[in-house]
C-alpha positions as CSV (number, residue, x, y, z in Angstrom):
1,X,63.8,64.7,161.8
2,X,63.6,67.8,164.0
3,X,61.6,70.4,163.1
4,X,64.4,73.6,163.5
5,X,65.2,74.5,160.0
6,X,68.0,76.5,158.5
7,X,71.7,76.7,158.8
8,X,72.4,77.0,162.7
9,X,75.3,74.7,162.5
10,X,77.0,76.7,160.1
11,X,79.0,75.4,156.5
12,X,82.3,74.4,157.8
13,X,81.6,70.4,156.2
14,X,79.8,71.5,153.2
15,X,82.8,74.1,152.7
16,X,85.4,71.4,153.0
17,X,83.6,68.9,150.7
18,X,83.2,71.3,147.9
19,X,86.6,72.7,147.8
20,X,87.4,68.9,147.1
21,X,85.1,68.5,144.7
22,X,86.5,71.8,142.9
23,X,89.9,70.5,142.6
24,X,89.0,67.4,140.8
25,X,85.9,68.0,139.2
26,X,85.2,70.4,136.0
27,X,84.5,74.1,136.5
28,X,81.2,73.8,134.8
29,X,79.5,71.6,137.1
30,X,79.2,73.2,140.4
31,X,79.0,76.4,141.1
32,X,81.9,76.6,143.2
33,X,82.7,80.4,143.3
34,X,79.7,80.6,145.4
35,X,79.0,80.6,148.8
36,X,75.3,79.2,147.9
37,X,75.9,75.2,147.5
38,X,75.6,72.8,150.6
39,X,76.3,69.1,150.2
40,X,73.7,66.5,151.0
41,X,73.8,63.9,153.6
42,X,70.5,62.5,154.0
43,X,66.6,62.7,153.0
44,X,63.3,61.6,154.0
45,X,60.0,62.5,152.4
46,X,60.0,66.1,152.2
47,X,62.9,66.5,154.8
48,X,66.8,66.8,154.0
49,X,69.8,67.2,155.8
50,X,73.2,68.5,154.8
51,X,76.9,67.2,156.1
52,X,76.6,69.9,159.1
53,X,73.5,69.0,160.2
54,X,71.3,71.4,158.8
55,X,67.8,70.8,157.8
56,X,65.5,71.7,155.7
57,X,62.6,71.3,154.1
58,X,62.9,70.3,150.0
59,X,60.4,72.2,147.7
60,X,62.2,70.9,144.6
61,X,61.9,66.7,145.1
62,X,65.7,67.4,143.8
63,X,64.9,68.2,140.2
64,X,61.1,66.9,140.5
65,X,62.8,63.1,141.3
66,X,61.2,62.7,144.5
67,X,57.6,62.6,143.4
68,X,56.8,60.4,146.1
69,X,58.9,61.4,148.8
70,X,62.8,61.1,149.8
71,X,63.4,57.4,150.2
72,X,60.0,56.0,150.2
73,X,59.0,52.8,152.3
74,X,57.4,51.3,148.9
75,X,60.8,52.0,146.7
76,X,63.4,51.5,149.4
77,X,61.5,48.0,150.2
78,X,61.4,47.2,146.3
79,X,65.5,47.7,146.1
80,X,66.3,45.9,149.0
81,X,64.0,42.7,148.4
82,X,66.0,43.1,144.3
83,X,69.4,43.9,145.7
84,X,69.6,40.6,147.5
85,X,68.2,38.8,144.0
86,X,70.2,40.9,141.3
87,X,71.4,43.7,140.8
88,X,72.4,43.7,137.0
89,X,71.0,41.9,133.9
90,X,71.7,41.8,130.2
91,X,68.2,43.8,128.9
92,X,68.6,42.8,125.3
93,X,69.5,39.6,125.7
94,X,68.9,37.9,129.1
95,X,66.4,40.1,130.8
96,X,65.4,40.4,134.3
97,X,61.9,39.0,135.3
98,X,61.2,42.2,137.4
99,X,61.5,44.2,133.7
100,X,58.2,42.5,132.8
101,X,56.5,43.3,135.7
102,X,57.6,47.3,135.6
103,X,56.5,47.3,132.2
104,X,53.1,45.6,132.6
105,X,52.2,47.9,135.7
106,X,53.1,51.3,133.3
107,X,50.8,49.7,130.8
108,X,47.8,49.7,132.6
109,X,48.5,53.7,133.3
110,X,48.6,54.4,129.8
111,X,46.3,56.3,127.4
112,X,46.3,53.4,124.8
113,X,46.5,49.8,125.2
114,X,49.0,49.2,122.2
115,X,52.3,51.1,123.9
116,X,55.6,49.3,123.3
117,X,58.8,50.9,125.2
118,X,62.6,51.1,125.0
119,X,64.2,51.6,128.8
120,X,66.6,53.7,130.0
121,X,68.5,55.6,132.3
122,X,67.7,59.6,132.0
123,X,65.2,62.1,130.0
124,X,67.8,62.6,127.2
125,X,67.8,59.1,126.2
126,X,64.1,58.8,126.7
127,X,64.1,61.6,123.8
128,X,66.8,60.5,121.6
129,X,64.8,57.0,121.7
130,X,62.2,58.7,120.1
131,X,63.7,60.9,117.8
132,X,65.3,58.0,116.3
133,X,62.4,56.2,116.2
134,X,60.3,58.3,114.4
135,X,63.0,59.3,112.0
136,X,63.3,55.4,111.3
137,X,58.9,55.9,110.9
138,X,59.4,58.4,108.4
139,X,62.5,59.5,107.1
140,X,62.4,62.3,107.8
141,X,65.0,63.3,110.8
142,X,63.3,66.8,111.2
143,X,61.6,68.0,114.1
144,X,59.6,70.6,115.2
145,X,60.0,72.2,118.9
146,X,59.3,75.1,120.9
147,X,60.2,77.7,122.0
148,X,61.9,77.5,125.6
149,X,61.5,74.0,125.1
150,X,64.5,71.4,127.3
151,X,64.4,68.1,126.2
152,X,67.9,67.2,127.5
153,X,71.9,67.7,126.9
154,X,72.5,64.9,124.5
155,X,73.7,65.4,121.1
156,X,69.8,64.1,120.2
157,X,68.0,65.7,122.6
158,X,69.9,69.5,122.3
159,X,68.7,69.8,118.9
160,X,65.3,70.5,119.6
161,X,66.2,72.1,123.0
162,X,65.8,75.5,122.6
163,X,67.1,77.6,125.8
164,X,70.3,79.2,124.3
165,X,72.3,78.4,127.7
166,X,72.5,75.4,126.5
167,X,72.9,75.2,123.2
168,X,75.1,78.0,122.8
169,X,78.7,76.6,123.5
170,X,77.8,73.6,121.6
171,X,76.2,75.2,118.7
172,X,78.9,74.0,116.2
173,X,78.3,70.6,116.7
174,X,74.3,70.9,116.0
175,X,73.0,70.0,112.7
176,X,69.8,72.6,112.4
177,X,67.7,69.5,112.6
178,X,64.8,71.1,114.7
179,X,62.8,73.8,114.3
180,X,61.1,75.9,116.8
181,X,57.4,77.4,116.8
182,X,56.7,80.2,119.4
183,X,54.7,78.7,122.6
184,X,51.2,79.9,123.0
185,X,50.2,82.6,125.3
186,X,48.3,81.1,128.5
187,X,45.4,83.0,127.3
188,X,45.4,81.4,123.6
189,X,45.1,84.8,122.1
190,X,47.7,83.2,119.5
191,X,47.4,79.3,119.2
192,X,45.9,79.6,115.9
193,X,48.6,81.5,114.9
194,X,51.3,79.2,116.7
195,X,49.5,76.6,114.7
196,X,50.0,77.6,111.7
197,X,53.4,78.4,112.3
198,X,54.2,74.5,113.3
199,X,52.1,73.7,110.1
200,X,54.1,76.1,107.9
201,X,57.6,74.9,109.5
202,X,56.6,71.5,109.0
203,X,55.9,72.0,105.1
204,X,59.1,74.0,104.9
205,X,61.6,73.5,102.4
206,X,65.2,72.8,104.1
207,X,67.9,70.0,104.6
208,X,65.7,68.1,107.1
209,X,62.3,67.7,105.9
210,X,60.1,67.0,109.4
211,X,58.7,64.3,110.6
212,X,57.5,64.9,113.9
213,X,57.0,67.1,116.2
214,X,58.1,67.1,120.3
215,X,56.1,69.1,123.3
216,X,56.1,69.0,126.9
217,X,52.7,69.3,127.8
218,X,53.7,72.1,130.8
219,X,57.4,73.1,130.4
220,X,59.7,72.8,132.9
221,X,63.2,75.0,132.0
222,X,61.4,77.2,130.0
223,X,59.4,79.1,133.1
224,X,56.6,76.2,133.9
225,X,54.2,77.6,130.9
226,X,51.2,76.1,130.7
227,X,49.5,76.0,126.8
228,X,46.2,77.1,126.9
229,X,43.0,74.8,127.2
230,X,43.0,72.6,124.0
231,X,45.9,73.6,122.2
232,X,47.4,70.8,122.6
233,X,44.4,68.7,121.5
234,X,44.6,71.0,118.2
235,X,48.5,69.9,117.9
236,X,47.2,66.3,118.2
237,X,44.7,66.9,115.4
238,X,47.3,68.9,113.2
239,X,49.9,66.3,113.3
240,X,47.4,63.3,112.1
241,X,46.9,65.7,109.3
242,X,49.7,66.3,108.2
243,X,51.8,62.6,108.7
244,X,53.7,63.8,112.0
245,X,55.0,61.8,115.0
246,X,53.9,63.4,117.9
247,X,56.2,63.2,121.3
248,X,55.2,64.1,125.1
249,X,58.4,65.0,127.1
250,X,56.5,64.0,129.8
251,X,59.6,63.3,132.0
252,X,58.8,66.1,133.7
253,X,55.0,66.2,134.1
254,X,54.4,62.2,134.0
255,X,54.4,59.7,137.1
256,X,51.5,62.1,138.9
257,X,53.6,65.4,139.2
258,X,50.2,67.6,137.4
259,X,47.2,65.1,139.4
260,X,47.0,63.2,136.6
261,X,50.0,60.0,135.7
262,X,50.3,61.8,133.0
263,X,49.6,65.2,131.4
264,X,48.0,64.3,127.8
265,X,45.1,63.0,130.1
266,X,44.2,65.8,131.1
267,X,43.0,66.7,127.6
268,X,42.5,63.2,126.4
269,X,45.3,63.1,124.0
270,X,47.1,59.7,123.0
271,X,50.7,61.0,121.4
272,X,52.2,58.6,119.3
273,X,55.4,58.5,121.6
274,X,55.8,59.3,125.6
275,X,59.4,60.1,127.4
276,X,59.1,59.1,131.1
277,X,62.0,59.8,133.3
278,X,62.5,61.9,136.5
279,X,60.6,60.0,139.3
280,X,59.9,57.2,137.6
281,X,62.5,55.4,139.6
282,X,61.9,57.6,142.8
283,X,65.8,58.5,143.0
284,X,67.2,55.6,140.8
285,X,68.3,56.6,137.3
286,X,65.3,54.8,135.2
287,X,63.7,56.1,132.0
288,X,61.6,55.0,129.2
289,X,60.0,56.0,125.6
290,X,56.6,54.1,125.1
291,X,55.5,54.3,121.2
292,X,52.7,53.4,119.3
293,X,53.3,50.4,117.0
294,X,54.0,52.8,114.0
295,X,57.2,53.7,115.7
296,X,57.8,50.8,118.1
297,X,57.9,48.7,114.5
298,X,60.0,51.2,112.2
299,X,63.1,49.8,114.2
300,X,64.3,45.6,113.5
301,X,66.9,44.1,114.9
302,X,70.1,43.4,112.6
303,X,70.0,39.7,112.9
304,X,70.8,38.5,116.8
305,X,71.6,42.2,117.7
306,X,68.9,45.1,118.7
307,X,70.6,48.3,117.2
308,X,69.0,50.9,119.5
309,X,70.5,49.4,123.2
310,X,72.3,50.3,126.0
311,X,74.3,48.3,128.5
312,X,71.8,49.0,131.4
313,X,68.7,49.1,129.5
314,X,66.0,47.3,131.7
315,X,68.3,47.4,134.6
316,X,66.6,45.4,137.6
317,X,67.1,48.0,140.6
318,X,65.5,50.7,137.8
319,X,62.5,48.4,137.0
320,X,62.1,47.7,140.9
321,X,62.5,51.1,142.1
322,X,59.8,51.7,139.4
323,X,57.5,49.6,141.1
324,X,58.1,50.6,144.1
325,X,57.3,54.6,142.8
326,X,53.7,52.9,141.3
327,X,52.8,51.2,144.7
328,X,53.4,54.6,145.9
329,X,51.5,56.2,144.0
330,X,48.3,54.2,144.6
331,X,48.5,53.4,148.3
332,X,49.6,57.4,149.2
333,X,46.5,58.5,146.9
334,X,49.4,61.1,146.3
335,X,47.7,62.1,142.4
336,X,44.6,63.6,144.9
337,X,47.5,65.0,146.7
338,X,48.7,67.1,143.5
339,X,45.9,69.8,143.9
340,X,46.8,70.5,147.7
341,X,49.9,71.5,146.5
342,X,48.7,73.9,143.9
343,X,46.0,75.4,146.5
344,X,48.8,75.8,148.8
345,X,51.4,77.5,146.1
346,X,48.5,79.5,145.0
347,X,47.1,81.2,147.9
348,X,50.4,82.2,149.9
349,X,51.3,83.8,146.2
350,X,48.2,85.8,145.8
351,X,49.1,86.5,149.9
352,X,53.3,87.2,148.2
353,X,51.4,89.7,145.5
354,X,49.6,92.0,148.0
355,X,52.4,92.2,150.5
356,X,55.4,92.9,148.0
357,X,53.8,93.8,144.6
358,X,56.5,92.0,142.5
359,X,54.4,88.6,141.9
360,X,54.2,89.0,138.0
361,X,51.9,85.4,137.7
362,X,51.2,82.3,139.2
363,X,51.0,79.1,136.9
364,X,50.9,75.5,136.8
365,X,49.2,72.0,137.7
366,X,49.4,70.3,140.4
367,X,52.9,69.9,141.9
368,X,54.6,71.9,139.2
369,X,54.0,75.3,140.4
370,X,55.6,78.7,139.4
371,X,55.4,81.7,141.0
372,X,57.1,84.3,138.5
373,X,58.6,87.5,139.9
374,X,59.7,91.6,139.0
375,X,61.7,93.8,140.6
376,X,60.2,96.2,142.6
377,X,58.2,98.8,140.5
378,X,58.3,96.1,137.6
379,X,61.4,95.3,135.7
380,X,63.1,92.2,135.8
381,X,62.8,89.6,138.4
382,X,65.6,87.3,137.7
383,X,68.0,88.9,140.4
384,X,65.3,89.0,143.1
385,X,64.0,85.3,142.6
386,X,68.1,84.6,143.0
387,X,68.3,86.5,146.0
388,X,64.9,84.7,147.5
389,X,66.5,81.2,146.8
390,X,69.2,81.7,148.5
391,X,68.0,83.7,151.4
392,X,65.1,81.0,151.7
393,X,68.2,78.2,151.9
394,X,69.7,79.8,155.2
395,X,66.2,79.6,156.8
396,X,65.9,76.0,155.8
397,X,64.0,75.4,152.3
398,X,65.6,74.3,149.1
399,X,63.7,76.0,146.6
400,X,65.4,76.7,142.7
401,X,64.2,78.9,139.7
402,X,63.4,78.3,136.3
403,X,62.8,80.1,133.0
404,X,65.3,81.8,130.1
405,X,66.0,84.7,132.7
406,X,65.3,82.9,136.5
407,X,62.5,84.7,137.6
408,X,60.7,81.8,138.2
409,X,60.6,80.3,141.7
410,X,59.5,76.5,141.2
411,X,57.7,74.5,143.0
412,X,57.9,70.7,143.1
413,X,57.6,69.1,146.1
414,X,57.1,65.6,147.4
415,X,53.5,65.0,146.8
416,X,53.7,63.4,149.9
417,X,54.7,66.4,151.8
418,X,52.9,66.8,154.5
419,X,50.6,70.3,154.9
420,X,52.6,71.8,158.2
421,X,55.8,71.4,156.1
422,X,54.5,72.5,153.3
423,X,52.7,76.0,154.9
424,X,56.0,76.1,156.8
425,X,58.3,76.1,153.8
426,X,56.2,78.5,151.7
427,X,56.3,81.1,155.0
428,X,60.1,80.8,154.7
429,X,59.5,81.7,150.6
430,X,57.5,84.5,151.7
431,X,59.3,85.8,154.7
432,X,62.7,85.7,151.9
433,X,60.8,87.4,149.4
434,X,59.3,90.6,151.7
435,X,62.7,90.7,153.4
436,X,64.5,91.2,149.6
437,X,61.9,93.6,148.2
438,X,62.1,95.7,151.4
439,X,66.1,96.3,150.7
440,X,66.7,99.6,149.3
């Protein structure tokens, strides 16, 4: 693709497509009041273009999908060799052959040998899979979160998710089944504290007695926090004492997004269950929850029937693309790839900080970077990361926020992004963010 980014051709086609979309879609799921949204047209490793021919250069991998790049040789091969074989299969019944094959390849990248998994399609079912799960290991159908924790929209999954967007207009359907501990500070000042408080909440008298407890290693929604060096080592160690299941939400740190496949090896620790989803399938929907026998065995099948099942579990363009993402993976040496990001991220911030004085911190692993801003003599710095976004979308770089308020530019690009677009894009972020702060 060329190499002249931003919006030169104007919205004209991106305006006419989303007025469409607003008359037939609901209100909630597009911002359309906006002038902010373009509409996609097409994407190659770290490079996108939008219906009026505008390009840019994607520092999200689309909600950290793209680990491997937009449309990757490996994966695009994988789905057309399994297009032209099958495209749909009957998981619980008559599976695919290319199923076995996914699932023996994710073995082999797993902490423990004795991992048993339940497909999907998305995080939220990867979740609910093991919610259920371990409530059917212990009988117990409480569970223990954290706070700024996203684990997914479902009715499952939103009980332990705990940014209020999101659970607000949907409180009166949520059962008070999770319970949420406070997230250590980066420093570990309090994990002994936040310890305790998971260990109190778990011995807690209430409606839902708990039986596990549900992390992501580095969250995501919640700002990109990072829990300090062994905590979550110490959480291993805590649950084993006290009976609990403990999950990874690793859909958005697994499949090499920290340097590592996934996040618990970084501190050696082999959870009991492990929710892969994201770019696992590289841009087709696949997910998974791989359990320890204590959980993969708590569920039988009633008679010829499996009772926890979907209708496209194991489906064949999912499991291919999945190989396709692990192939990848290994012949891009993209986990190496992982710390170039963070170096990058990390030294045009510290350059962000002395030019503009509203870089609050700079946090993350690998390609899951956030650069956390404040207004201009402090304050909040959810308005001025909004303003950077879009102000760094008209020069040609699709960048998003994250945390409870949006002061949180994040930073997920293709690992196979290659350096020039990657010091290119960041420029643009930096450029957007002087230009902001220097408005009265």
């Amino acid at each position: 693709m060329s190499r002249i980014l931003g919006q030169q051709a104007g919205r004209r086609h991106s305006r006419t497509v989303l007025r469409a979309l607003a008359a037939r879609e609901a209100p909630e799921v597009l911002d359309h009041a906006s002038d902010f949204p373009v509409v996609l047209c097409k994407a190659d490793g770290a490079r996108v273009r939008d219906a009026d021919g505008n390009r840019y250069i994607d520092l999200t991998s689309f909600f950290g999908v793209a680990t491997v790049g937009h449309r990757h040789p490996a994966v695009f091969d994988a789905l057309r060799v399994q297009s032209g074989r099958l495209l749909h299969a009957m998981g619980d019944v008559h599976p695919a052959d290319v199923k076995a094959r996914f699932l023996r390849e994710i073995g082999r990248r797993l902490p423990a040998d004795d991992y048993r998994a339940v497909l999907s399609l998305n995080g939220s079912d990867a979740v609910e899979t093991a919610l259920k799960f371990a409530a059917a290991a212990t009988g117990k159908a409480g569970v223990i979160a954290f706070e700024g924790s996203y684990h997914g929209l479902s009715a499952g999954a939103l009980e332990v998710t705990h940014l209020p967007a999101f659970r607000t207009p949907f409180a009166s359907m949520l059962s008070g089944r999770g319970r949420f501990a406070p997230w250590p500070a980066a420093d570990g000042a309090d994990a002994a504290a936040v310890l305790d408080a998971v260990r109190s909440a778990a011995r807690a008298d209430g409606p839902f007695p708990v039986g596990a407890v549900i992390i992501e290693p580095i969250q995501g929604r919640g700002g990109i926090r990072v829990p300090p060096p062994g905590f979550l080592s110490d959480l291993a160690t805590l649950c084993a004492a006290e009976g609990l299941i403990l999950v990874f939400d690793e859909v958005y740190t697994g499949v090499g997004r920290t340097g590592a496949f996934l996040r618990c090896q970084a501190e050696t620790v082999v959870p009991d269950a492990i929710c892969l989803g994201k770019s696992l399938g590289g841009g087709v929907p696949v997910s998974g929850c791989w359990m320890r026998p204590r959980l993969a065995d708590a569920v039988a099948r009633a008679g010829v029937e499996a009772v926890h099942t979907s209708t496209f579990l194991g489906h064949p363009l999912g499991c291919a693309a999945g190989l396709g993402v692990l192939k990848a993976l290994d012949h891009g040496h993209l986990l190496k790839k992982a710390a170039l990001v963070e170096a990058a991220v990390r030294t045009h911030a510290d350059r962000w900080r002395e030019a503009t004085g509203c870089v609050r911190d700079v946090r993350g692993a690998g390609g899951l970077m956030g650069v956390e801003l404040q207004a201009p003599g402090g304050g909040p710095g959810g308005e001025l990361a909004g303003r950077v976004v879009a102000r760094a979308l008209k020069t040609g770089v699709i960048l998003l926020t994250e945390g409870p308020a949006g002061d949180v530019l994040a930073f997920t690009p293709p690992l196979s992004i290659p350096p020039r677009d990657l010091d290119q894009a960041l420029a643009l972020v930096g450029r957007a963010l002087t230009e902001e702060t220097a408005i009265p």
